[in-house]
C-alpha positions in Angstrom: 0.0 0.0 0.0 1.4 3.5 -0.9 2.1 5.6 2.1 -0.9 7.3 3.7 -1.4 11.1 4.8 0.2 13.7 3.3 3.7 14.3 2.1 6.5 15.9 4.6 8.4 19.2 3.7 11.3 17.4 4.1 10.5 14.8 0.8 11.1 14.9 -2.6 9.5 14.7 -6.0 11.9 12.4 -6.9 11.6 10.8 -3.2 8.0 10.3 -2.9 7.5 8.5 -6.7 6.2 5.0 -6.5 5.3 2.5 -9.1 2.2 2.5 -10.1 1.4 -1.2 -8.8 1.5 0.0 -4.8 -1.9 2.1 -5.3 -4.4 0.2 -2.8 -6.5 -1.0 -6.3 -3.6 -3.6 -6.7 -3.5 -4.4 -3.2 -3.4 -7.9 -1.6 -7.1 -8.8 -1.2 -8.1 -11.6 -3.8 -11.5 -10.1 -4.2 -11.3 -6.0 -4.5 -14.4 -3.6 -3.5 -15.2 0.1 -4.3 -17.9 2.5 -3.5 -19.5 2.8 -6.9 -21.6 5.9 -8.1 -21.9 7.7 -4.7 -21.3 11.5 -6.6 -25.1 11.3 -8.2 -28.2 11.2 -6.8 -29.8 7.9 -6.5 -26.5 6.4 -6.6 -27.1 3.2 -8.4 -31.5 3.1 -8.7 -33.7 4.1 -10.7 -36.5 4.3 -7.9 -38.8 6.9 -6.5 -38.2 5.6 -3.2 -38.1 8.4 -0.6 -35.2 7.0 1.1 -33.0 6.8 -2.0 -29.7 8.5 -1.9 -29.7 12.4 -2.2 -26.1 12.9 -3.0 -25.4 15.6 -0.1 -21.5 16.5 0.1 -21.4 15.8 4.2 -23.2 12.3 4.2 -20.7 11.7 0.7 -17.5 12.6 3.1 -19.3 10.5 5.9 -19.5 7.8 3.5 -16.1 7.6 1.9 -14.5 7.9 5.2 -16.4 4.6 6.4 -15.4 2.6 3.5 -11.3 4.7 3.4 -11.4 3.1 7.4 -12.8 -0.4 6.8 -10.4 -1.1 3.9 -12.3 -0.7 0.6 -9.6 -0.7 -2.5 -11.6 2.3 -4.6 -14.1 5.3 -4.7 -15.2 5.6 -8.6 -17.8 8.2 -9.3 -19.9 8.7 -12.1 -19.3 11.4 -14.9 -22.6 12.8 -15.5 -23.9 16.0 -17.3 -27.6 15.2 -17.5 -30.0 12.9 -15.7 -32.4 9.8 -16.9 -35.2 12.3 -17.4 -37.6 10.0 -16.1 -39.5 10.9 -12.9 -36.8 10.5 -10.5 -34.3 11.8 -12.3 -31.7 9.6 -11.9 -28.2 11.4 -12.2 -30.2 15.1 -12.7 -27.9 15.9 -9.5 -23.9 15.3 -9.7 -20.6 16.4 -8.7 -17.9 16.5 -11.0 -15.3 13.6 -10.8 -12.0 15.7 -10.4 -12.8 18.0 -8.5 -14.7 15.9 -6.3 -11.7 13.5 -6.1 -9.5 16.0 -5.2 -11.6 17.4 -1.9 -12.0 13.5 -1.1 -8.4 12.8 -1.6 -7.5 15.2 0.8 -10.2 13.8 3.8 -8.6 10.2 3.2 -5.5 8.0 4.3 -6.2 4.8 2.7 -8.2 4.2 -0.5 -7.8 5.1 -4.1 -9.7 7.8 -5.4 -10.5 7.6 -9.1 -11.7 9.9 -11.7 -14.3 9.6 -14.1 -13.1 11.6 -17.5 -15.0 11.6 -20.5 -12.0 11.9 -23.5 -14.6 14.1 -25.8 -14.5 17.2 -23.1 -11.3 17.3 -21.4 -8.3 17.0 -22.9 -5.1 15.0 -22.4 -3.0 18.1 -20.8 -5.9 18.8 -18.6 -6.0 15.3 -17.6 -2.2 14.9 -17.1 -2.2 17.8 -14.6 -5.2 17.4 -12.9 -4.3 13.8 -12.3 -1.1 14.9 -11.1 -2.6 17.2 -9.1 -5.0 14.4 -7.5 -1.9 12.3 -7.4 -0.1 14.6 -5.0 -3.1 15.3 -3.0 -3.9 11.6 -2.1 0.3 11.0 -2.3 0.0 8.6 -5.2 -3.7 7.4 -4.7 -5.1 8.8 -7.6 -6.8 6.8 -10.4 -8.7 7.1 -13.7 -12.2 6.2 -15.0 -11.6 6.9 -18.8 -15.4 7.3 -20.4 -15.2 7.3 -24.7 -19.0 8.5 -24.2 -22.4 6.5 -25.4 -25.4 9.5 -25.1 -24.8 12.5 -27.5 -28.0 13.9 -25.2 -24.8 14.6 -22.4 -22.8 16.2 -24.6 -25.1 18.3 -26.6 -24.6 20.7 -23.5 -21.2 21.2 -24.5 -21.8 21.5 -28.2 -19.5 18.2 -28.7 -20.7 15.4 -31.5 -19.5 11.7 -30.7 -18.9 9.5 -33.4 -20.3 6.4 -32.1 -17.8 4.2 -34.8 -14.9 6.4 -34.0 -15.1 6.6 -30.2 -13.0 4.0 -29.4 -10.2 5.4 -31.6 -10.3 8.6 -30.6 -10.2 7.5 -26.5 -7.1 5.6 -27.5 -5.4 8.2 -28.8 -6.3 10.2 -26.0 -4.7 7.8 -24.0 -1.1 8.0 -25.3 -0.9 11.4 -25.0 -1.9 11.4 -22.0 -0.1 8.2 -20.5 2.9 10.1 -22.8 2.4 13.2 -21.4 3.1 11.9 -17.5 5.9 9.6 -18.6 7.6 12.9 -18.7 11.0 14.0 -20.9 11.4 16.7 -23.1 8.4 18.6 -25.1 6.8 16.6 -27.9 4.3 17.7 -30.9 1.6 14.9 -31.5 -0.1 14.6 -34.9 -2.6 12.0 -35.1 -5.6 11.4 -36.4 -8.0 12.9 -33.9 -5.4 15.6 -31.8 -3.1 17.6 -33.3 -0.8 19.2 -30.3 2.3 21.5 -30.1 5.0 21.4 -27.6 3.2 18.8 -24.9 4.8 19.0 -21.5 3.3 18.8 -17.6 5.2 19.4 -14.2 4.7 18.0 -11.8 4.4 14.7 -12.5 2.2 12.4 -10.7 3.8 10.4 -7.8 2.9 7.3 -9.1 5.0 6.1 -11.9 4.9 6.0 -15.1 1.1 7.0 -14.5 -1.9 6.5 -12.3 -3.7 3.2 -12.2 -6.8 3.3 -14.8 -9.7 1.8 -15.3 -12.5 1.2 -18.4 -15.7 -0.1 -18.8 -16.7 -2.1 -21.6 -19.2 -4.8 -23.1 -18.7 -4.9 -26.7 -15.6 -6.0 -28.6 -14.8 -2.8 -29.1 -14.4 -1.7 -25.3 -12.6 -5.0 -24.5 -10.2 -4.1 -27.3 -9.8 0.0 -26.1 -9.1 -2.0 -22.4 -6.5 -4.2 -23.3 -4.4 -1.3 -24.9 -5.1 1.3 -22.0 -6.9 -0.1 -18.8 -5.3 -2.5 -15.5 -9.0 -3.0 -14.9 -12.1 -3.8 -16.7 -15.6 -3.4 -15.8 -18.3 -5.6 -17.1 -21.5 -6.5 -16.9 -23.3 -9.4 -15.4 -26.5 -9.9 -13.6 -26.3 -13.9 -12.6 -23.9 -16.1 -11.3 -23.9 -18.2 -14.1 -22.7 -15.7 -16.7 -19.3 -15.4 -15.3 -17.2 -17.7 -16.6 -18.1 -17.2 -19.8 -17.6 -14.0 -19.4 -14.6 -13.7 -17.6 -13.4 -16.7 -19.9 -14.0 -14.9 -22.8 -12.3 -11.4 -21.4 -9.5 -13.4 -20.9 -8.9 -15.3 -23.8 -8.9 -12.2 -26.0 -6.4 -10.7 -23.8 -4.3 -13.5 -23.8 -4.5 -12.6 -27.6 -2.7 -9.5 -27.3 -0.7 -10.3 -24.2 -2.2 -8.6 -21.5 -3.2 -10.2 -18.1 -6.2 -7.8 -17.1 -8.3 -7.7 -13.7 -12.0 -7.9 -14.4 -14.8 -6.1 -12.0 -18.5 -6.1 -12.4 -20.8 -3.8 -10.3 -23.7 -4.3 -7.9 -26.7 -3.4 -6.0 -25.9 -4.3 -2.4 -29.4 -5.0 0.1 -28.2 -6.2 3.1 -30.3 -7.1 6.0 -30.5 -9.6 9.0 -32.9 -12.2 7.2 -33.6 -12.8 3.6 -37.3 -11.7 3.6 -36.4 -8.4 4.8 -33.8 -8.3 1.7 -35.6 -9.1 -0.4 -38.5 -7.0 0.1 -37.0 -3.9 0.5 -35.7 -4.5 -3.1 -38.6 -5.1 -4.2 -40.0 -2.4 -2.7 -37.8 0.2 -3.9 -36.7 -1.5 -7.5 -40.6 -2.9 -8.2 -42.9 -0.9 -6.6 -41.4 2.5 -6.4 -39.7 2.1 -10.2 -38.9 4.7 -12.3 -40.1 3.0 -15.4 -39.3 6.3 -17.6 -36.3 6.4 -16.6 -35.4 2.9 -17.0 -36.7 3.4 -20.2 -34.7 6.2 -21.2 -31.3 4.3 -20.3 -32.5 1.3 -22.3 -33.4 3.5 -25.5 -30.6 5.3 -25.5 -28.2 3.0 -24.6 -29.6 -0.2 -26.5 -30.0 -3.7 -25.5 -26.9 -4.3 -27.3 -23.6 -3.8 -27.5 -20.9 -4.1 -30.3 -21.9 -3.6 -34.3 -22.6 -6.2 -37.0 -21.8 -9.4 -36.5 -20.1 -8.6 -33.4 -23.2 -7.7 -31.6 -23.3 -9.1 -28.0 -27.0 -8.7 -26.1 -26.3 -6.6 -22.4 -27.4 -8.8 -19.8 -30.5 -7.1 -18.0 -31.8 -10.1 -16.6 -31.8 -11.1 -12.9 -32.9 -14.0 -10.5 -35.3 -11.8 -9.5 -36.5 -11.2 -12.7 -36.7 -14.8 -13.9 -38.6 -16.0 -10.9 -41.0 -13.9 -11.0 -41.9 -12.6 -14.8 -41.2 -8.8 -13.0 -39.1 -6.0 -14.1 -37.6 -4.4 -11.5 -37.1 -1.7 -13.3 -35.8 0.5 -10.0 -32.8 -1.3 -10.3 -29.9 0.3 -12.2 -30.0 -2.3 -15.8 -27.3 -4.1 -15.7 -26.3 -3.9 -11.9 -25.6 -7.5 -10.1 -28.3 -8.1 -7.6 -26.4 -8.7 -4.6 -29.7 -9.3 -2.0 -30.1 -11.2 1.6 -28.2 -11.8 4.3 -24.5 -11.3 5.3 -24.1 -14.7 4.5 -25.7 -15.0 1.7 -24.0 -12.1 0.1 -20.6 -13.9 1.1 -22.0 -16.6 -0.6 -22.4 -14.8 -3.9 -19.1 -12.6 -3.4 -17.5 -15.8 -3.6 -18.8 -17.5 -6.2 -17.9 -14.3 -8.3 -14.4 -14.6 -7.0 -14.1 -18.6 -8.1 -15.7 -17.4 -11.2 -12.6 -15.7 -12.3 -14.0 -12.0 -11.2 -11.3 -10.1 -9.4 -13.5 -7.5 -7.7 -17.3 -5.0 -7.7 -18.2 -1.6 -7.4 -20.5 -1.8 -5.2 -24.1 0.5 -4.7 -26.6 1.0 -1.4 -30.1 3.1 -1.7 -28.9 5.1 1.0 -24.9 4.9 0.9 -24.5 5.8 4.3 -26.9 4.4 6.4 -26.7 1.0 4.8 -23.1 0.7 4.3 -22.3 0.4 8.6 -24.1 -3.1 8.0 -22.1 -4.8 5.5 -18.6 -3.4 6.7 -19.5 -4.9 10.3 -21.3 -7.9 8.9 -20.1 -9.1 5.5 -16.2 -8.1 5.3 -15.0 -10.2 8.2 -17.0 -13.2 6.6 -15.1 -12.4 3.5 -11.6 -12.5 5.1 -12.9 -15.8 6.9 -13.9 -17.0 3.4 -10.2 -15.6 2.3 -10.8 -13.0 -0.1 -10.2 -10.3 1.9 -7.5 -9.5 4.7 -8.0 -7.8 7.7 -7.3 -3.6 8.0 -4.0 -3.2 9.2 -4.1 -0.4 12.0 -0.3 0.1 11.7 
């Protein structure tokens, strides 16, 4: 783990750079978690629930310092610039990724704090240096979310067209100059297809070397191929236990392909409770009941039920247990979002099972981030470190 707290007066640049591999995301525990989408309201729903998550700064620092003191690898937020536009309004509330990663970095000791950047509005020598800022603030916690961008409704606001065929591309390129850019060295001019720069350079530096670790998400070939060139982690989708070998299989076979050994995360919905019924009908209450079906709607329109292009279209896997056994939607629940629902032991159970299915770790969601979260630190992580995924928090 990198060093915690901030740097002395007495230590160098040069003193304080680490490799990249000692931020906490590569850390000992066979089975990493994170705090997933805590910077938006309604977190990780799409529920009209009352109690759903409001996405106040003080309950957000409350938060984060809960999961920085019980060990949790990562904090990764959500870049969003406009909501679901269905009645709750999923996302309509957010804070932006770096500068909220900045303030957080400075409130923790412990956990990485990543940034979500979308490659079509900020551009690599922003990135570089506020990365490097980040870097510095956490002392060498800092990570990166990079986003290629799927709804031209989001970026409308900033008069910026994707190309959906090109996205890819372009977020590679990105990528160079921007791992380039923090490799350091002299000034460089870059003429590619998509940037065209003169005289690149950034000082300082970010602690960890040769860059900060960096995650992607993706489900089509296209994303799995823009991961193995730039990410340590991939984030993927599935919503039963069944589905992850293949899965994972598959990820890792193509990667094999181009020689890259790749950590692969999924996400879920965490309901936690002392029995199963209560579980399981507090999700149904606030993903069934209380739906947003507009909003679930929206997401599915405009992000399709499939991924890819041609005859390399893959289907997105919205289906859950829940769903199956009962013939209902659940539409309150974010699509695509692992159902993790019952009791500490059951959700051992399941964390396990993802872990001897070849996953290496989850983001991980609550309705109400704060008041739920208490439960499964005290309740689920020592089962996990009994189960041997997870280590206990050194208080050295």
């Amino acid at each position: 783990m990198v060093q915690t707290g901030p740097a002395t007066a007495d230590q160098t640049e040069e003193s304080m750079a680490v490799d990249r591999h000692r931020n906490p995301l590569f850390g000992p525990n066979r089975f990493k978690l994170g705090v997933f989408s805590a910077n938006c309201d309604g977190g990780l729903t799409m529920s009209l629930a009352p109690e759903r998550w409001k996405a106040d700064w003080t309950d957000i620092v409350a938060m984060t310092r809960i999961a920085d003191d019980a060990g949790l690898e990562f904090i990764l937020p959500v870049a969003k610039w406009r909501g679901y536009q269905g009645k709750a309004k999923i996302y309509g509330r957010s804070f932006e990724t770096l500068t909220h990663g900045a303030a957080l970095g400075a409130l923790t000791r412990n956990i990485a704090i990543f940034c979500t950047v979308h490659v079509p509005l900020v551009t690599p020598a922003f990135a570089a240096k506020a990365m490097a800022t980040i870097d510095h603030v956490t002392n060498g916690r800092a990570g990166l979310n990079i986003v290629c961008g799927w709804n031209q409704e989001e970026f409308d606001l900033h008069g910026v067209t994707i190309d959906q065929d090109a996205r890819y591309d372009h977020g590679l390129e990105w990528f160079r100059i921007w791992s380039k850019l923090l490799e350091g060295g002299p000034e460089f001019d870059w003429d590619g297809q998509f940037f065209h720069l003169k005289r690149l350079h950034t000082d300082p530096l970010t602690i960890q070397r040769p860059w900060p670790a960096v995650m992607s998400a993706g489900f089509s070939p296209k994303g799995r191929d823009f991961a193995a060139q730039a990410a340590d982690v991939l984030f993927t989708n599935v919503t039963q236990l069944g589905q992850i070998p293949g899965v994972v299989g598959d990820i890792r076979d193509y990667m094999a392909s181009r020689n890259r050994d790749i950590s692969v995360f999924t996400m879920a919905h965490v309901v936690c409770r002392p029995t199963r019924r209560e579980a399981e009908e507090f999700f149904h209450y606030f993903a069934e009941e209380m739906a947003d079906e507009e909003g679930q709607n929206y997401y599915r329109e405009k992000r399709g039920t499939t991924a890819g292009s041609g005859k390399t279209t893959v289907a997105r896997p919205f289906d859950t247990r829940f769903h199956l056994a009962t013939g209902k939607r659940y539409a309150g629940a974010y699509p695509g979002a692992f159902p993790l629902v019952g009791t500490p032991d059951d959700i051992t159970a399941e964390l396990v099972a993802m872990s001897e299915g070849g996953l290496a770790g989850s983001a991980i969601a609550f309705l109400d981030y704060l008041k739920e979260i208490p439960f499964f630190v005290q309740e689920v992580l020592p089962r996990l470190q009994r189960a041997g995924l997870r280590q206990p928090v050194s208080t050295g």
